[in-house]
C-alpha positions in Angstrom: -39.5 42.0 86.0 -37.4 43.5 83.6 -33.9 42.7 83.3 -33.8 39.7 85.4 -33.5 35.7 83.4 -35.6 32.9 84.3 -33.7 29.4 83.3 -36.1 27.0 81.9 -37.2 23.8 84.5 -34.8 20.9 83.2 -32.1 22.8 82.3 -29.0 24.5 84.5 -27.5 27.6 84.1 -23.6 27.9 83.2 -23.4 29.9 86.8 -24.6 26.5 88.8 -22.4 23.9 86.4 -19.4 26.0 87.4 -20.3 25.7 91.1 -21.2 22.6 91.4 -17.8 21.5 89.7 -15.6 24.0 91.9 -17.9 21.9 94.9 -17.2 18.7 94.1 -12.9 19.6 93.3 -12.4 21.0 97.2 -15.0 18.2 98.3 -12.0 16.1 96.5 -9.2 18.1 97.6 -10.5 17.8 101.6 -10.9 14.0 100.9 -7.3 13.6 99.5 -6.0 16.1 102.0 -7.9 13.3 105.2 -6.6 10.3 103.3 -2.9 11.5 103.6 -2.6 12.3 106.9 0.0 12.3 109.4 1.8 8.6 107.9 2.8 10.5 104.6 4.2 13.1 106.4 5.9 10.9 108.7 9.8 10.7 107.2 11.2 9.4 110.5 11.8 6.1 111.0 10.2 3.7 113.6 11.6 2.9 116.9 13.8 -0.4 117.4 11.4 -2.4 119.7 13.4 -2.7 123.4 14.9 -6.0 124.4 12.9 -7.5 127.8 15.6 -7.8 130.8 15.1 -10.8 132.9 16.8 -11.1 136.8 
């Protein structure tokens, strides 16, 4: 096959390296972006607990 690169067995191409890091950045970006969640965005304050009434 002319033209075409086999990568020796042991060894990974500069292609893969660069995917797998661009993988493992948005698999850390998704975790950051779970771990945040609703309480960071949360800038109200919480409600005053009500008083119980008795007869």
């Amino acid at each position: 096959m002319l033209g075409r690169t086999v990568a020796r067995q042991g060894h990974f191409s500069a292609r893969r390296v660069r995917g797998f890091g661009a993988a493992l950045i948005a698999v850390a970006a998704l975790i950051a972006a779970a771990n945040a969640g609703p309480v960071a965005s949360s800038s109200d304050p919480a409600p005053a607990p009500q008083a119980v009434q008795s007869r």
